[in-house]
PyMOL Python script that loads the backbone (N, CA, C, O; Angstrom):
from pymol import cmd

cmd.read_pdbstr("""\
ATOM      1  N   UNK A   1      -4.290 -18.249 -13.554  1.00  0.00           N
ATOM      2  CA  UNK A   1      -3.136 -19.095 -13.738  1.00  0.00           C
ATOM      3  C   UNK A   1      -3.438 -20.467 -13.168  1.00  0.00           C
ATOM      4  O   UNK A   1      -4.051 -20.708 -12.128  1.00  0.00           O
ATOM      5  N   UNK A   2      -2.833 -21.439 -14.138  1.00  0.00           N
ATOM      6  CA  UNK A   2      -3.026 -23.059 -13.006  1.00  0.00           C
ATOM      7  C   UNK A   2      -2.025 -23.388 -12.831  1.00  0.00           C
ATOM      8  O   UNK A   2      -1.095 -22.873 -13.451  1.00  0.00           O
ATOM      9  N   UNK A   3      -1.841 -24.313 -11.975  1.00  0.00           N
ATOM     10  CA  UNK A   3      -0.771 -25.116 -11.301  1.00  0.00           C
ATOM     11  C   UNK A   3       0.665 -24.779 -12.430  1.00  0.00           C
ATOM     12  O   UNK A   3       1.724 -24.198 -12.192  1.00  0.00           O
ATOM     13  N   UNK A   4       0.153 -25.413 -13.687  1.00  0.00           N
ATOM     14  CA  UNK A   4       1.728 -25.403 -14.732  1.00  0.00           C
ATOM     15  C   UNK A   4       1.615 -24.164 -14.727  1.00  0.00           C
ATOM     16  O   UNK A   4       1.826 -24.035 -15.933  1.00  0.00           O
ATOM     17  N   UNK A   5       1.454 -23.106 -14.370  1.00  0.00           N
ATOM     18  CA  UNK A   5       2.300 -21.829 -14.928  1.00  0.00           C
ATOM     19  C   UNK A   5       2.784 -21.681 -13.490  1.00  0.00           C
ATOM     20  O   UNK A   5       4.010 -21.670 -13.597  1.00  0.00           O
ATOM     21  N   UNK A   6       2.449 -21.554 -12.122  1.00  0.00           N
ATOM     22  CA  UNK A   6       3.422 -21.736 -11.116  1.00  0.00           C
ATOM     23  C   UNK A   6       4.287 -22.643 -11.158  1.00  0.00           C
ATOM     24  O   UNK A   6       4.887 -22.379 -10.117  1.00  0.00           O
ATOM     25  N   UNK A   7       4.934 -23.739 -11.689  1.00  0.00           N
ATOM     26  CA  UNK A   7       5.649 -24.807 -11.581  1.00  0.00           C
ATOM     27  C   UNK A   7       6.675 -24.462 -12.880  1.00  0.00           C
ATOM     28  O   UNK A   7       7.886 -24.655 -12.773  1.00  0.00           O
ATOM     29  N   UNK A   8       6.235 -24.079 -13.774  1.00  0.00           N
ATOM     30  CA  UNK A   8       7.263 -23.571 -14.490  1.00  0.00           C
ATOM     31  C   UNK A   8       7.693 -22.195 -13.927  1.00  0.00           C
ATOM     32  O   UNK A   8       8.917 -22.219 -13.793  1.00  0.00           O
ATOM     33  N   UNK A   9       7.279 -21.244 -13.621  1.00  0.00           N
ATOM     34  CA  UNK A   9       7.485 -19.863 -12.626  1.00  0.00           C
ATOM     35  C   UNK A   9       9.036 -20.290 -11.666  1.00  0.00           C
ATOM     36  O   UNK A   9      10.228 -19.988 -11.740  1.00  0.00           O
ATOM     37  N   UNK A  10       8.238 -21.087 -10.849  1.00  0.00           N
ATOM     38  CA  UNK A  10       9.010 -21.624  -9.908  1.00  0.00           C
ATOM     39  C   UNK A  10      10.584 -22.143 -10.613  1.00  0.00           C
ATOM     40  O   UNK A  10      11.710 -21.692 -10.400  1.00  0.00           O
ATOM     41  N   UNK A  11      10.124 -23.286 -11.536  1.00  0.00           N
ATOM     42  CA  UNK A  11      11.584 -23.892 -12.222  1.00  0.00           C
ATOM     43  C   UNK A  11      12.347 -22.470 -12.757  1.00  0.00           C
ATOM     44  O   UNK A  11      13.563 -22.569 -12.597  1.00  0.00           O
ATOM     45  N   UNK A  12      12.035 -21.485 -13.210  1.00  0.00           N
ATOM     46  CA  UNK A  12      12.714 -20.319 -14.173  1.00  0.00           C
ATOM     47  C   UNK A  12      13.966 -19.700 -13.409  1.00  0.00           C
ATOM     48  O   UNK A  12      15.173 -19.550 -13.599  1.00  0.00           O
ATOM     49  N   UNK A  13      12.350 -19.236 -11.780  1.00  0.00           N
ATOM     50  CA  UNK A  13      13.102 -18.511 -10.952  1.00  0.00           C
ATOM     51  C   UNK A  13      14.773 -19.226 -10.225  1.00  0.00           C
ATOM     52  O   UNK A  13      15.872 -18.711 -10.021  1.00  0.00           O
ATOM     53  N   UNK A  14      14.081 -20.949  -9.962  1.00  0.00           N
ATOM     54  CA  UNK A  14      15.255 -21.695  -9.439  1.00  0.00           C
ATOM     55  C   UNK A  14      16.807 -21.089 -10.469  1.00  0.00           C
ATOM     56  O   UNK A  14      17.749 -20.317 -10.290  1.00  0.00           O
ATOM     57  N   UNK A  15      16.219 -22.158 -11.745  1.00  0.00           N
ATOM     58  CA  UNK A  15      17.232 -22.055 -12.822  1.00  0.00           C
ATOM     59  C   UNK A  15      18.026 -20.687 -13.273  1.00  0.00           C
ATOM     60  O   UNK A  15      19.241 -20.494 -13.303  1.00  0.00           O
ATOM     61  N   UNK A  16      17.218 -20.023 -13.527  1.00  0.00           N
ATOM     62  CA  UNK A  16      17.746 -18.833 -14.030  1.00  0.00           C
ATOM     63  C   UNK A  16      18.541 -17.380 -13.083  1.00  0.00           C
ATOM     64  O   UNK A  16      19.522 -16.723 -13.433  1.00  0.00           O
ATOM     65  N   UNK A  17      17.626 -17.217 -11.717  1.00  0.00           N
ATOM     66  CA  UNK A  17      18.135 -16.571 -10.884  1.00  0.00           C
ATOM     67  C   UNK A  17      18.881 -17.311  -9.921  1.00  0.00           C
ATOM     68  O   UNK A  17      19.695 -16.663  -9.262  1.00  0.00           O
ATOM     69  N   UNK A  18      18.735 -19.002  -9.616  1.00  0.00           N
ATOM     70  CA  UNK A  18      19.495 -19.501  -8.294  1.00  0.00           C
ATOM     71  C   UNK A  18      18.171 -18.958  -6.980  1.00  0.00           C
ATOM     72  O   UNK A  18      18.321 -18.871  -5.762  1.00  0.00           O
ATOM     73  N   UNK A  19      17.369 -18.773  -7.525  1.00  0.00           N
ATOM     74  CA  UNK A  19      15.899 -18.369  -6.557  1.00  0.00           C
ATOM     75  C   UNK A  19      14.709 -19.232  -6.012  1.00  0.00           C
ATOM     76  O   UNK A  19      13.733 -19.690  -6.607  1.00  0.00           O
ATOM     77  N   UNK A  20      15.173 -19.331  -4.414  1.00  0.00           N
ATOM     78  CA  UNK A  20      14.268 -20.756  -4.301  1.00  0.00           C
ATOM     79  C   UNK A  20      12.769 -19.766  -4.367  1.00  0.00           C
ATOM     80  O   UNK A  20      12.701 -18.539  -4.434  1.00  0.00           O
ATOM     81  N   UNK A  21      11.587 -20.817  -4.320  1.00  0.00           N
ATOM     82  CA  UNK A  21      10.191 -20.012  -4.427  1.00  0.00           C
ATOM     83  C   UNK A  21       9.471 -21.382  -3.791  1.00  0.00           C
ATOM     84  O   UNK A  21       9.530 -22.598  -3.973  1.00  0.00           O
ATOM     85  N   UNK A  22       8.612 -20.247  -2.764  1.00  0.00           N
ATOM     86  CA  UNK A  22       7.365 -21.552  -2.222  1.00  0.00           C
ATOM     87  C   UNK A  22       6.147 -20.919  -2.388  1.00  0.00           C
ATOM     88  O   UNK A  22       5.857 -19.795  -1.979  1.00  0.00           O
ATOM     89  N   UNK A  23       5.395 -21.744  -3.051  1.00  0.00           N
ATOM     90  CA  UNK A  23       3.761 -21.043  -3.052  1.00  0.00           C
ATOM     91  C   UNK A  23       3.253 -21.528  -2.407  1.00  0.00           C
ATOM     92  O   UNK A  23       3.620 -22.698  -2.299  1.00  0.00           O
ATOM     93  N   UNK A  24       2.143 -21.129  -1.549  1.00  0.00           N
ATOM     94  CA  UNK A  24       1.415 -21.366  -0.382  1.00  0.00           C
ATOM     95  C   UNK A  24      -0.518 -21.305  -1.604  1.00  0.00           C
ATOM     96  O   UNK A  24      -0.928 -20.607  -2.532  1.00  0.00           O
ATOM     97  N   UNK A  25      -0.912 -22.149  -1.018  1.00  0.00           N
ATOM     98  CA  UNK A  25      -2.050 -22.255  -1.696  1.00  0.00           C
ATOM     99  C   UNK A  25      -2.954 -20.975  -0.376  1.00  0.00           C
ATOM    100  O   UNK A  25      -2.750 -20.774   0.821  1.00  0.00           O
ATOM    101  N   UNK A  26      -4.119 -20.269  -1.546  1.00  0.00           N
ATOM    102  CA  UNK A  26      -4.837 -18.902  -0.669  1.00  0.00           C
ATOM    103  C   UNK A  26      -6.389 -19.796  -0.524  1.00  0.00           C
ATOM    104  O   UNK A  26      -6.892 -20.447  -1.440  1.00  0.00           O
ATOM    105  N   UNK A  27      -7.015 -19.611   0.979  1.00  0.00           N
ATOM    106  CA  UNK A  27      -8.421 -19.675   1.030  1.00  0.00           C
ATOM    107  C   UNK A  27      -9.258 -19.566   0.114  1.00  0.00           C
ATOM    108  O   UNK A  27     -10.111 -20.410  -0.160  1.00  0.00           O
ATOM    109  N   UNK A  28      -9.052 -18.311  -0.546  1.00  0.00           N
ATOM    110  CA  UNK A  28      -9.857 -17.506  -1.687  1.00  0.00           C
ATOM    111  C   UNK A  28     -10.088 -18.459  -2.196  1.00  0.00           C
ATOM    112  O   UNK A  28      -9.532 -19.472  -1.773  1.00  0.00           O
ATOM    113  N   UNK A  29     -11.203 -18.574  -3.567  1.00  0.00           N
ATOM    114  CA  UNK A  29     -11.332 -19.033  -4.519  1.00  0.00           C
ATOM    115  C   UNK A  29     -12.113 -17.646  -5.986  1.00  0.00           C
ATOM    116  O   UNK A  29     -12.581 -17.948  -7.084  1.00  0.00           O
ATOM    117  N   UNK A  30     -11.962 -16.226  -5.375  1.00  0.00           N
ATOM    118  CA  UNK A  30     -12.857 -15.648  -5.947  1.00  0.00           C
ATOM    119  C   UNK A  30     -12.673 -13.945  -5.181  1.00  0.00           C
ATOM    120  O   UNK A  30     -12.415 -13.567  -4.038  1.00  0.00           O
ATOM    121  N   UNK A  31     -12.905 -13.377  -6.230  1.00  0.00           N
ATOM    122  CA  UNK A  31     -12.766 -11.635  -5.425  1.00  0.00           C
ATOM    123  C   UNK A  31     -14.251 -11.360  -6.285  1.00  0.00           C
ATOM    124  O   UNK A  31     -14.770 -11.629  -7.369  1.00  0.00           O
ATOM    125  N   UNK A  32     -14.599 -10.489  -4.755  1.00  0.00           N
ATOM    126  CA  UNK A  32     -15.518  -9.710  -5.740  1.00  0.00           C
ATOM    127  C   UNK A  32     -15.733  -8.306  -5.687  1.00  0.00           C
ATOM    128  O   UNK A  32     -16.301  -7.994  -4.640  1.00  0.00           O
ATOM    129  N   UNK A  33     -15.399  -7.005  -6.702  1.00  0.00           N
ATOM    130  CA  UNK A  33     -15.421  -5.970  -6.538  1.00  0.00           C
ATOM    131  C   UNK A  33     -16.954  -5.324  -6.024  1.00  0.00           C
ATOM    132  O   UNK A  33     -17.959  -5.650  -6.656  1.00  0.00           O
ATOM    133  N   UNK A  34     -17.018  -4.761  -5.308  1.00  0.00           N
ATOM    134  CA  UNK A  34     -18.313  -4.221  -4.872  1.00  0.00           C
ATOM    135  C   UNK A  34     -18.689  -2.755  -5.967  1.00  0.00           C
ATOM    136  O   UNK A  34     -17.979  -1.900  -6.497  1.00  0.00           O
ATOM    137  N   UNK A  35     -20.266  -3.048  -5.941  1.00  0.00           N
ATOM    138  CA  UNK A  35     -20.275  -2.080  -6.433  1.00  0.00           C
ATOM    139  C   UNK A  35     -21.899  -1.391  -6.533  1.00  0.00           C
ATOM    140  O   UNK A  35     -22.832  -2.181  -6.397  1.00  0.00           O
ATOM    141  N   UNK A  36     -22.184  -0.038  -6.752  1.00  0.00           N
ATOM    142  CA  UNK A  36     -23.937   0.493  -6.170  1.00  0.00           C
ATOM    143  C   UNK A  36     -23.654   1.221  -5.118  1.00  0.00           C
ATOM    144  O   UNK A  36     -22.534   1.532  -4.713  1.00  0.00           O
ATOM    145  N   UNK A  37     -24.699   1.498  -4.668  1.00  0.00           N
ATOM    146  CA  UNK A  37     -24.677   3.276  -3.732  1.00  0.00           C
ATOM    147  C   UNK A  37     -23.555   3.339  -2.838  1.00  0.00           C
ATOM    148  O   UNK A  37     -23.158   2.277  -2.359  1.00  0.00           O
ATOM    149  N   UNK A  38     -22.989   4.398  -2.540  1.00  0.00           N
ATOM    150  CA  UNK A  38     -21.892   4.635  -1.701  1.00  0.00           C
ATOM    151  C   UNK A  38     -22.162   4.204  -0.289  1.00  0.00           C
ATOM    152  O   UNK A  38     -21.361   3.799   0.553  1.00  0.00           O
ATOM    153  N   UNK A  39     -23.790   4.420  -0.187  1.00  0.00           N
ATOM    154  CA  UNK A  39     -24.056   4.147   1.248  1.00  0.00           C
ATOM    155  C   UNK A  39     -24.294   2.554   1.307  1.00  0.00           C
ATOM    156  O   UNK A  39     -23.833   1.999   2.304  1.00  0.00           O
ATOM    157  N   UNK A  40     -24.891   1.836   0.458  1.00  0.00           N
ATOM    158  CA  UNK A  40     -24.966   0.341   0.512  1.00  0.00           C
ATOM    159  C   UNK A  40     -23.298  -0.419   0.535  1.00  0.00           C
ATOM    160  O   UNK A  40     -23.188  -1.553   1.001  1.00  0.00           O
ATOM    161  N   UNK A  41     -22.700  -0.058   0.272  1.00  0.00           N
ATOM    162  CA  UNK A  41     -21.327  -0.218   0.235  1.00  0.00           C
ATOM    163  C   UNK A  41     -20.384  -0.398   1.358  1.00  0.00           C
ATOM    164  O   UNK A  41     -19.781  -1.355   1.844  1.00  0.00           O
ATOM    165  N   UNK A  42     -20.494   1.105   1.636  1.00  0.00           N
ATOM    166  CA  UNK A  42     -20.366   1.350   3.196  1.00  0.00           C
ATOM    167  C   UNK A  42     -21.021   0.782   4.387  1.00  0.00           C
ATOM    168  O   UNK A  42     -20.693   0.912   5.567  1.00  0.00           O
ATOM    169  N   UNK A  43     -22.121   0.052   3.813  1.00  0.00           N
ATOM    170  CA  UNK A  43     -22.781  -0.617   5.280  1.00  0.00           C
ATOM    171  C   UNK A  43     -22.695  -1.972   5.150  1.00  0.00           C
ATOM    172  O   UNK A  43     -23.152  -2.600   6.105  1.00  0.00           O
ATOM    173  N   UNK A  44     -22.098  -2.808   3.958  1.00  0.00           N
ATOM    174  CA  UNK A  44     -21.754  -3.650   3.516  1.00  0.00           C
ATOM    175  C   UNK A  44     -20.718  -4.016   4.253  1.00  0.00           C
ATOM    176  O   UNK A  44     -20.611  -4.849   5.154  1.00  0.00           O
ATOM    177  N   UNK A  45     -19.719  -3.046   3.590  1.00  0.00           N
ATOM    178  CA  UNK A  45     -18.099  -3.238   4.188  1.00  0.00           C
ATOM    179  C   UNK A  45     -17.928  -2.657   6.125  1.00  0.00           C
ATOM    180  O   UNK A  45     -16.855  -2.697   6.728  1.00  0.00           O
ATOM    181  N   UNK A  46     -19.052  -2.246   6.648  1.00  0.00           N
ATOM    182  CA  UNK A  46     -19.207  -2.073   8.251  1.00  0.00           C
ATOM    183  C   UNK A  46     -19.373  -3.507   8.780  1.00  0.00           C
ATOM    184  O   UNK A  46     -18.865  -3.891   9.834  1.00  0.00           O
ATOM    185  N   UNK A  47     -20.126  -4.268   7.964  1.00  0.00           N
ATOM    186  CA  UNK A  47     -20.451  -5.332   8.471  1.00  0.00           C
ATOM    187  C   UNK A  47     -19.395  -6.472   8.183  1.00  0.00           C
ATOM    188  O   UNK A  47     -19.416  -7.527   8.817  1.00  0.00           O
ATOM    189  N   UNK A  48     -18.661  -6.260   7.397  1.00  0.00           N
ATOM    190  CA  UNK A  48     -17.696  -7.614   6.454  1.00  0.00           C
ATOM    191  C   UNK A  48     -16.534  -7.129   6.695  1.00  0.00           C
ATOM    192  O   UNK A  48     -15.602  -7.621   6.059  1.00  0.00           O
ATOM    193  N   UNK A  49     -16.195  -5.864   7.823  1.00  0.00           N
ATOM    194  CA  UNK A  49     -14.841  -5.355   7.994  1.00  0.00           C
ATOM    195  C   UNK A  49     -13.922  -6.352   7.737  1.00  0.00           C
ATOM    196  O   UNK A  49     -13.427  -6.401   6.612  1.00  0.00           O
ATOM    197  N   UNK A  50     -13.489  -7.455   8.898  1.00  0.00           N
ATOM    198  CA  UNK A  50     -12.546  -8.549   8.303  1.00  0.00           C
ATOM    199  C   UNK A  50     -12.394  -9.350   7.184  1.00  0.00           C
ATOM    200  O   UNK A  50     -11.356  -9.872   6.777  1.00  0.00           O
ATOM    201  N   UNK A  51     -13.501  -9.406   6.723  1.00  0.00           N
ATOM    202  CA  UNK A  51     -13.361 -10.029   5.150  1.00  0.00           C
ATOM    203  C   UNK A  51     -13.189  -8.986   4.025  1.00  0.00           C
ATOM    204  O   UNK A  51     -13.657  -9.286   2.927  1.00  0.00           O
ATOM    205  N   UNK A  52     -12.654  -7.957   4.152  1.00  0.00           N
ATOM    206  CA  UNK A  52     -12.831  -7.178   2.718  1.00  0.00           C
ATOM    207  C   UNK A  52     -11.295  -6.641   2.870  1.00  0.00           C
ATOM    208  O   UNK A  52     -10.614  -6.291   3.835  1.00  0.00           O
ATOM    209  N   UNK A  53     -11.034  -6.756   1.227  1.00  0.00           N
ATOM    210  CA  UNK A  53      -9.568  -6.155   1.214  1.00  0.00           C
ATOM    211  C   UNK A  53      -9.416  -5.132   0.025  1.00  0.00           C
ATOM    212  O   UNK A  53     -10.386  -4.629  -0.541  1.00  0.00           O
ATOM    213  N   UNK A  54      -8.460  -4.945  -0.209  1.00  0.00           N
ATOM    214  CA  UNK A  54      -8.074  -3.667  -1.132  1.00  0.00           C
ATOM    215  C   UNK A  54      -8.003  -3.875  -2.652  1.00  0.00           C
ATOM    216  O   UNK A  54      -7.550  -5.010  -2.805  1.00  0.00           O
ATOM    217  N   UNK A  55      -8.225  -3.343  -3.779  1.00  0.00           N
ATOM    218  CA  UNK A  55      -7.285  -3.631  -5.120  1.00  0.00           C
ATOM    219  C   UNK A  55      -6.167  -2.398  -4.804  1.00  0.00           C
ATOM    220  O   UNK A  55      -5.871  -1.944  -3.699  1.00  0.00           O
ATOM    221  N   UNK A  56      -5.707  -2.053  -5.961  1.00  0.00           N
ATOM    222  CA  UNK A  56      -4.342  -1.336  -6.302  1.00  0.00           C
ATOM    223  C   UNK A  56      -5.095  -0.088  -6.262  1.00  0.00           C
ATOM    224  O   UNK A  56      -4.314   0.862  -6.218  1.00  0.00           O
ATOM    225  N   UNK A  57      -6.207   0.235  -6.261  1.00  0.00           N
ATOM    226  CA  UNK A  57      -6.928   1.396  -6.476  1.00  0.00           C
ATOM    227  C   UNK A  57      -7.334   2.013  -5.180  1.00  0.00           C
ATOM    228  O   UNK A  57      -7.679   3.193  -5.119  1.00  0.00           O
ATOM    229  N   UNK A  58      -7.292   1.157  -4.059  1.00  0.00           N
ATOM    230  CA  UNK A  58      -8.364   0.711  -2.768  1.00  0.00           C
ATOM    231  C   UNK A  58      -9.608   1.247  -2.943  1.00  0.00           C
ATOM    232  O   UNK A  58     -10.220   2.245  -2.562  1.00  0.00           O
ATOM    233  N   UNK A  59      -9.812   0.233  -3.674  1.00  0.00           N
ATOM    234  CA  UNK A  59     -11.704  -0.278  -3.947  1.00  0.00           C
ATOM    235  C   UNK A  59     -11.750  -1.408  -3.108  1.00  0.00           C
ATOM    236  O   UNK A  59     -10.920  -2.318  -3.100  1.00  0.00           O
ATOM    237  N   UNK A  60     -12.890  -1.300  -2.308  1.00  0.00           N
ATOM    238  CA  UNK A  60     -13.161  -2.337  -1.808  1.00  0.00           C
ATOM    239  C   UNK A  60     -13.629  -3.653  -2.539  1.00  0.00           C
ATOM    240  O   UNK A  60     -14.440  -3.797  -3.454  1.00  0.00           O
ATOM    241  N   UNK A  61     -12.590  -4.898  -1.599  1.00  0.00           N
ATOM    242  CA  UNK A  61     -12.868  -6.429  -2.675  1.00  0.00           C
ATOM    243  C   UNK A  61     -13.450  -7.374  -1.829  1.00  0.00           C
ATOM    244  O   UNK A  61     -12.582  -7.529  -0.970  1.00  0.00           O
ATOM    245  N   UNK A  62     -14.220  -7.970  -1.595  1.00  0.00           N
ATOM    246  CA  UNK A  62     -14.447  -9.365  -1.192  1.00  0.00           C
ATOM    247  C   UNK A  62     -14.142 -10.207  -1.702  1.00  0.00           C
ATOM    248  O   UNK A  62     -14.404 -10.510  -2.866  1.00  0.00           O
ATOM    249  N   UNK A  63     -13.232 -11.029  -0.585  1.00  0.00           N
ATOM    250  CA  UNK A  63     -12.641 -12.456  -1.142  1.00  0.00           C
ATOM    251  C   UNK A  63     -13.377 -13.122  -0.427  1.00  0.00           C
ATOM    252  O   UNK A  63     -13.846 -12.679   0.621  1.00  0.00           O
ATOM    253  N   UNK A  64     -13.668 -14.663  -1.015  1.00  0.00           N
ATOM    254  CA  UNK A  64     -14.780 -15.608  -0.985  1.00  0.00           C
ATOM    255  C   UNK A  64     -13.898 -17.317  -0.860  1.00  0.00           C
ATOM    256  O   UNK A  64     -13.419 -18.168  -1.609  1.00  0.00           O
ATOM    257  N   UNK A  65     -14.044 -17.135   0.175  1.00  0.00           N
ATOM    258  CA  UNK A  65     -13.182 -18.499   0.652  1.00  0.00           C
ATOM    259  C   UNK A  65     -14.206 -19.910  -0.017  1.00  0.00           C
ATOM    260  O   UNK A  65     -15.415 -19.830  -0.236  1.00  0.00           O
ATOM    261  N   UNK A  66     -13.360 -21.115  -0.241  1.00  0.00           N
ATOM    262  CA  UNK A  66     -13.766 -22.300  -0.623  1.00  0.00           C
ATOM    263  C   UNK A  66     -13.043 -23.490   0.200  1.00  0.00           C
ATOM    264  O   UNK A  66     -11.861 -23.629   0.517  1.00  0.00           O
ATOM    265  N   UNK A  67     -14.363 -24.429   0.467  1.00  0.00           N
ATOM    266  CA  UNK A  67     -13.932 -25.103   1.412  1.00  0.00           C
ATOM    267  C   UNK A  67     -14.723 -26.616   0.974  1.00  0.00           C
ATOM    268  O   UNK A  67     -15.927 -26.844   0.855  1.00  0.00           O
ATOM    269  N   UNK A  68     -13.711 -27.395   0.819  1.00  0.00           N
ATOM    270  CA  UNK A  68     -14.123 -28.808  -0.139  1.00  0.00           C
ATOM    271  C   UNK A  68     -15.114 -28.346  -1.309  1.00  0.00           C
ATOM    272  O   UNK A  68     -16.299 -28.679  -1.311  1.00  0.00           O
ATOM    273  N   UNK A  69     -14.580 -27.616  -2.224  1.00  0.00           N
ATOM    274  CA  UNK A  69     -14.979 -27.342  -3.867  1.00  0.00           C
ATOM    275  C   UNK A  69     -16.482 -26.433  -3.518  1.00  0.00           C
ATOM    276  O   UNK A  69     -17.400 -26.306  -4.328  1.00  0.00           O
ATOM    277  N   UNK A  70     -16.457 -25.862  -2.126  1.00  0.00           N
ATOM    278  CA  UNK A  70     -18.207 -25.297  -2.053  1.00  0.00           C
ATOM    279  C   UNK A  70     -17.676 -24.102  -1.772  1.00  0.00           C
ATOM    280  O   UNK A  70     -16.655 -24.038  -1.086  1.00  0.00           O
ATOM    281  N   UNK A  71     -18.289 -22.983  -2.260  1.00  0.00           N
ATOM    282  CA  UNK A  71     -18.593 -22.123  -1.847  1.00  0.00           C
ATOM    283  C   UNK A  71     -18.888 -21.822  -0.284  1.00  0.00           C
ATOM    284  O   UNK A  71     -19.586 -22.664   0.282  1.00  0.00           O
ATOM    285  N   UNK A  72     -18.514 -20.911   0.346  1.00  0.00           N
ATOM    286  CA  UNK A  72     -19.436 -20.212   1.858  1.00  0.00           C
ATOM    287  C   UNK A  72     -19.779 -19.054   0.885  1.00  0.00           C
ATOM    288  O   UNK A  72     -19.213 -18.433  -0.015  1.00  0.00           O
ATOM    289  N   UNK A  73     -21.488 -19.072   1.768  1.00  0.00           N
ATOM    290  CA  UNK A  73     -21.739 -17.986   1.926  1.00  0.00           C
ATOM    291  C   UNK A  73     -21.713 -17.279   3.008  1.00  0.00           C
ATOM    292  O   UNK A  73     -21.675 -17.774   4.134  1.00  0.00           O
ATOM    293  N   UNK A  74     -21.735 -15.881   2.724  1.00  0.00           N
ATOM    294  CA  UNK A  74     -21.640 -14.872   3.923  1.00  0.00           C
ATOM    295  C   UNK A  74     -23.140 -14.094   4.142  1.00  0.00           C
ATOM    296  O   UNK A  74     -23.278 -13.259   5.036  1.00  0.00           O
TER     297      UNK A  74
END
""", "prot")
cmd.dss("prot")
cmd.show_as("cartoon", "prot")
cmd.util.cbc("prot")
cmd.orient("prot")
């Protein structure tokens, strides 16, 4: 999604429900599903404990922060 589909989102929710809405911009710029041996995975996500989060499935995701249009690596 870009900017105009939150900004119209936002106007709908105002207009239509009386619903204020604030979007907060996310670190992220990028998820990445992991994936290969159970054990490379697991020693992956031992090491990246704080950086790794869930999908709807809880598969492990790495999110990949951006900082002035660059990439970090980890």
């Amino acid at each position: 999604m870009g900017q105009l589909q939150f900004e119209v989102m936002a106007d709908r929710l105002q207009n239509e429900y009386q619903l204020d809405c604030v979007f907060e911009q996310s670190p992220y710029g990028e998820a990445r599903w992991l994936t290969g041996a159970k054990a490379d995975i697991e020693d992956f996500v031992s090491k990246h404990r704080t950086a790794i989060a869930e999908d709807i499935d809880a598969q492990p995701v790495y999110p990949r922060q951006e900082r002035l249009g660059h990439q970090l690596r980890r």
